[in-house]
C-alpha positions as CSV (number, residue, x, y, z in Angstrom):
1,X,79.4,210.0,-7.2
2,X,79.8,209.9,-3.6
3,X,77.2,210.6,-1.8
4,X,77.1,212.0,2.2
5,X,75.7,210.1,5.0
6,X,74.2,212.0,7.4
7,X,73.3,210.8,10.9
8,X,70.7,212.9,12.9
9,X,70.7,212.4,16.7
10,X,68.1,213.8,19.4
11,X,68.3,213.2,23.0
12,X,65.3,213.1,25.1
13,X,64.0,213.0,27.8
14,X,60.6,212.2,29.0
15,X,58.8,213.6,25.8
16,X,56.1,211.0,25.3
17,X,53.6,213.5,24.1
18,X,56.0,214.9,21.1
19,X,58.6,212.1,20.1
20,X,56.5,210.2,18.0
21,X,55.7,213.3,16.2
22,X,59.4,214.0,16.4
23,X,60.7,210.7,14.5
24,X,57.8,210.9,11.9
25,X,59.2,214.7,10.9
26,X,62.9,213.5,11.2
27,X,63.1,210.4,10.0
28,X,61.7,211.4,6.5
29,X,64.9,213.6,6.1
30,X,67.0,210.6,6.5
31,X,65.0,209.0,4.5
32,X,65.1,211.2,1.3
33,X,68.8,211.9,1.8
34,X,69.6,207.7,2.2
35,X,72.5,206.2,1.7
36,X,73.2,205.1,5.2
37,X,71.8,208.1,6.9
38,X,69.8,207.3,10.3
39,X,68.0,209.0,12.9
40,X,69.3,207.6,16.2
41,X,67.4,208.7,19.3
42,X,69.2,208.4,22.6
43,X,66.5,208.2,25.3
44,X,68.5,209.6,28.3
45,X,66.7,207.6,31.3
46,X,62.9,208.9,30.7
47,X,61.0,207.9,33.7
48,X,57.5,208.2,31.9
49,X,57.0,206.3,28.9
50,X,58.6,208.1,26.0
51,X,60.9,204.6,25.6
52,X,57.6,202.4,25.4
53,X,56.5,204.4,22.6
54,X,59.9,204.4,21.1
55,X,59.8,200.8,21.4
56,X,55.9,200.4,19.5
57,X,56.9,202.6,16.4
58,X,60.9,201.8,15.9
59,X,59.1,198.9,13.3
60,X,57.3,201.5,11.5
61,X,61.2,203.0,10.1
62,X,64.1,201.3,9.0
63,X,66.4,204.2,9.4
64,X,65.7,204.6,13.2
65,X,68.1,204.1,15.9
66,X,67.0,204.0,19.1
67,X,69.8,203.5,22.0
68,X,68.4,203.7,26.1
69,X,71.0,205.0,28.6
70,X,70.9,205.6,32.2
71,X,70.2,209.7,32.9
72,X,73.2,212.0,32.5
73,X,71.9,215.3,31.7
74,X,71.3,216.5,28.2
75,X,75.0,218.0,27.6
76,X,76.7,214.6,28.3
77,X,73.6,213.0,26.4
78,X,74.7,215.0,22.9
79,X,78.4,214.4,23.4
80,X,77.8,211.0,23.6
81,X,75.6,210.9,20.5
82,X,78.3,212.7,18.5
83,X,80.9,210.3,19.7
84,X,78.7,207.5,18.5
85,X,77.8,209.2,15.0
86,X,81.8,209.2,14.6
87,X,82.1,205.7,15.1
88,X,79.2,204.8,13.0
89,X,81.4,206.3,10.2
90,X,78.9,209.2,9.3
91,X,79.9,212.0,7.1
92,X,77.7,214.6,8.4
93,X,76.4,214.6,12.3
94,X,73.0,217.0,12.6
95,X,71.5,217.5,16.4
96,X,68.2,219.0,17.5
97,X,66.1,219.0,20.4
98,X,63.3,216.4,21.3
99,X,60.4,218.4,22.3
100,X,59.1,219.3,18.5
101,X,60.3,223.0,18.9
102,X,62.2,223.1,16.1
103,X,61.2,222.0,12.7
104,X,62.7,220.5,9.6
105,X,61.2,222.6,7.2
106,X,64.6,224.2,8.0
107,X,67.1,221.6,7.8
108,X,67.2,221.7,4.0
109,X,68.6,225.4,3.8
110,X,71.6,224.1,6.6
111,X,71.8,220.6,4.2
112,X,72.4,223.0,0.5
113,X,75.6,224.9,2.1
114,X,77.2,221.7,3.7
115,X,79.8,222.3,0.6
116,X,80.9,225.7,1.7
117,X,80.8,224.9,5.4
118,X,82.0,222.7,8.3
119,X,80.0,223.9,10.7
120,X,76.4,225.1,10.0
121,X,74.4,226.3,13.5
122,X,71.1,227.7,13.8
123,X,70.0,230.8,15.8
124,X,66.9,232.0,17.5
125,X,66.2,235.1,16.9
126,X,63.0,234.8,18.7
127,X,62.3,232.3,21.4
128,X,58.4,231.0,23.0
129,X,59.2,228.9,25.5
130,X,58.7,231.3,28.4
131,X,61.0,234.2,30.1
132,X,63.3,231.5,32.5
133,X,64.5,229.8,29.3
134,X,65.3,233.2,27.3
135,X,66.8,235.0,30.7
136,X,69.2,231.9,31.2
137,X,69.8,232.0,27.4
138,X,70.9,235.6,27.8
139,X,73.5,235.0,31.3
140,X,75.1,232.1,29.3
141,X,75.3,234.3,26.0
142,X,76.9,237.0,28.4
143,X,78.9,234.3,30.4
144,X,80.6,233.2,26.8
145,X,81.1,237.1,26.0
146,X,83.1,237.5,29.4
147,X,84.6,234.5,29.8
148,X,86.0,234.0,26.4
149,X,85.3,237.2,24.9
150,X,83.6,235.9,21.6
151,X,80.0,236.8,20.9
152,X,77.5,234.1,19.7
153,X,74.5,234.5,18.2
154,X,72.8,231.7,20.1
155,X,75.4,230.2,22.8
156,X,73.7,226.9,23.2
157,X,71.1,226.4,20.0
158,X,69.6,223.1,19.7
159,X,69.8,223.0,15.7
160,X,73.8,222.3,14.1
161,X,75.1,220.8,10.7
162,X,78.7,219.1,11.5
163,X,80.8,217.6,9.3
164,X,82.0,214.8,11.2
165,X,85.9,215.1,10.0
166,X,86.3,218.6,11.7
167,X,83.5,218.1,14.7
168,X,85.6,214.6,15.7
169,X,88.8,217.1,16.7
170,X,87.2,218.5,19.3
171,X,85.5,216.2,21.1
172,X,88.9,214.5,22.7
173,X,88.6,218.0,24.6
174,X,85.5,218.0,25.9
175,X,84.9,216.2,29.2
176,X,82.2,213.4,29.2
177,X,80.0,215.2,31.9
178,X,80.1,218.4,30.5
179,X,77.1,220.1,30.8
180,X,77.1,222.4,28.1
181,X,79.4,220.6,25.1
182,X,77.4,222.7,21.7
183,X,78.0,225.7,23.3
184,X,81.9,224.8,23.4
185,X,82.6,223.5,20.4
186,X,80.6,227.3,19.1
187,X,83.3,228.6,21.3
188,X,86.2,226.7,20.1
189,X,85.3,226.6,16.3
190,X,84.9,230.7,16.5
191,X,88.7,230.7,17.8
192,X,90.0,228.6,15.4
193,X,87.9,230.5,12.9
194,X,86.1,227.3,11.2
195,X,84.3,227.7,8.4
196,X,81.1,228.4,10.4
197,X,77.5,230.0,9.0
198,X,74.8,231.2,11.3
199,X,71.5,230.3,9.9
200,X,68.4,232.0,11.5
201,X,66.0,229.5,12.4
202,X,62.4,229.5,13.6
203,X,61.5,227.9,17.8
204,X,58.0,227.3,18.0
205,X,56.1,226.7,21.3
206,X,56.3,223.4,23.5
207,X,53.9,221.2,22.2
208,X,54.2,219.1,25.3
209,X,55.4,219.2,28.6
210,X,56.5,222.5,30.3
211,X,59.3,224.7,30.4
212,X,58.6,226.4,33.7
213,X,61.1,226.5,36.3
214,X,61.7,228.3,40.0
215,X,63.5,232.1,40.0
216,X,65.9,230.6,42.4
217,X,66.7,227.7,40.7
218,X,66.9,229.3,37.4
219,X,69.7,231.5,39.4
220,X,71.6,228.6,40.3
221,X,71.4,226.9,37.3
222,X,73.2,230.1,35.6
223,X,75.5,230.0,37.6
224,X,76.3,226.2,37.6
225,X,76.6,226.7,33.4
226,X,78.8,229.8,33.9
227,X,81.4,228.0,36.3
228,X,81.8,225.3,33.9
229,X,82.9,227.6,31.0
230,X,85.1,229.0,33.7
231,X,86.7,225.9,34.2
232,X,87.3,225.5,30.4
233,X,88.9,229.2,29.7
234,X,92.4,227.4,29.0
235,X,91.2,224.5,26.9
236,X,93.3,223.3,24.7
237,X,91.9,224.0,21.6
238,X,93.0,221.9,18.5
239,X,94.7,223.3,15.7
């Protein structure tokens, strides 16, 4: 019996007060599923000491990856990850968020349906990480609408099953300093009409850090994300 290898990856940046937290909850999934599954953490240039304590616990378990890279943004952080996860010869690619918002009690529900999907994403039905983060959730849900006219349930979420042989034919497309990769592949595996399940997942509160951010700059930032899907309306889009 053949048996799937499934790499999770997780940017972060500067979460020193959740990421050991993060690998003790993650890395036991890779470590009951086996068989050459690892948890590979790519610390995106933290400037506090999330990579020192990355460093002190990567002993403590043999399925963790831990790859340091100069800052590029989160976006560019995940497409790189996938494109290692190809390489690596994985059979299923899983991403989530580093900041302990999202929880693994439910990655076994997306891990049961991997034989009657490609492409299993997670949506928040509720989100408690303050109003900026919902109200740019919503213009970049609206953005996808307008731009693309497709309507996702969660345009950018932080929590996706892949199986590596259909995720690796988009990412040829997707430029390496793309801001906002997840939510085009969402966009481009909706066109192509993947086989694709929406799984509603819970988003609990920060349990470090903080997720405020200036009206003004939330402003720009929406429109920032928005002119980037513009940029990608004509994408070629594999068949």
């Amino acid at each position: 019996m053949v048996m799937d290898k499934l790499y999770i990856v997780i940017p972060v940046y500067n979460e020193a007060g959740a990421i050991a937290d993060v690998v003790k909850e993650w890395h036991a999934v890779v470590d009951a599923i086996s068989h050459g599954s690892k948890l590979v953490i790519f610390n995106d240039g933290s400037t506090d000491n999330t990579l020192e304590i990355l460093g002190k616990i990567r002993n403590q378990y043999p399925d963790l990856i831990v790859i340091d890279k100069k800052n590029t943004g989160h976006g560019p952080t995940c497409t790189a990850a996938y494109r290692y996860a190809v390489a690596e010869g994985a059979d299923w690619i899983f991403q989530t968020d580093s900041d302990g918002q999202t929880t693994s009690d439910d990655f076994r529900g997306f891990w049961e349906k991997r034989d009657h999907f490609d492409f299993i994403i997670g949506w928040r039905d509720q989100r408690e990480d303050g109003m900026t983060k919902v109200f740019v959730s919503r213009m970049l849900k609206l953005a996808v609408f307008m731009i693309f006219g497709i309507m996702l349930k969660d345009a950018n979420a932080p929590f996706r099953l892949m199986r590596t042989q259909r995720l690796r034919e988009y990412l040829p497309v997707i430029p390496d300093d793309y801001f906002l990769p997840n939510t085009l592949i969402s966009v481009m595996i909706a066109n192509n009409k993947e086989k694709t399940s929406w799984q509603k997942i819970s988003f609990a509160p920060r349990t470090s850090g903080t997720s405020s951010m200036p009206f003004l700059k939330v402003v720009r930032l929406g429109m920032n994300l928005t002119g980037q899907l513009y940029k990608m309306r004509y994408v070629k889009r594999p068949k």
